[in-house]
C-alpha positions, 0 to 999 in steps of 0.5 A: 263814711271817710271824707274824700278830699281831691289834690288841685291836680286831681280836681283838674283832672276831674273837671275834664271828665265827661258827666257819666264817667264822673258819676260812675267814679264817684259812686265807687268813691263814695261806696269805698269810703263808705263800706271800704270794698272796692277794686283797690289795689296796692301801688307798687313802688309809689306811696298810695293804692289805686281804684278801679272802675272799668277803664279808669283809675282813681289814684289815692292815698289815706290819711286817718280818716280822710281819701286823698285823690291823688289823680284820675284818669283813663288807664293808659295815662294815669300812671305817667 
């Protein structure tokens, strides 16, 4: 399993999500860290790819072995 690592921005953004959306992310996290499947798709014209889990977005990019979440949020404000 990768290691999932989360930018200060990023964890900001977290923090203000309520508990069931956290836990719903996270379990897709932890499942694509682990088994590399997933709603993934290429960012175009930015570095990096995003996760999708109904609604909301997970923003990362990889580096070696480690997920680094860029942002997270809703999909009407994640891309700004």
């Amino acid at each position: 399993m990768r290691l999932i690592v989360f930018t200060p921005g990023a964890t900001r953004q977290w923090v203000k999500l309520s508990a069931a959306v956290r836990a719903r992310l996270r379990a897709r996290l932890e499942s694509y860290a682990a088994t590399g499947h997933g709603d993934i798709k290429a960012m175009k014209g930015r570095a990096g790819s995003r996760l999708r889990v109904g609604d909301w977005r997970v923003i990362f990019y990889e580096e070696g072995e480690t997920i680094v979440v860029a942002a997270v949020g809703h999909r009407r404000n994640v891309y700004d």
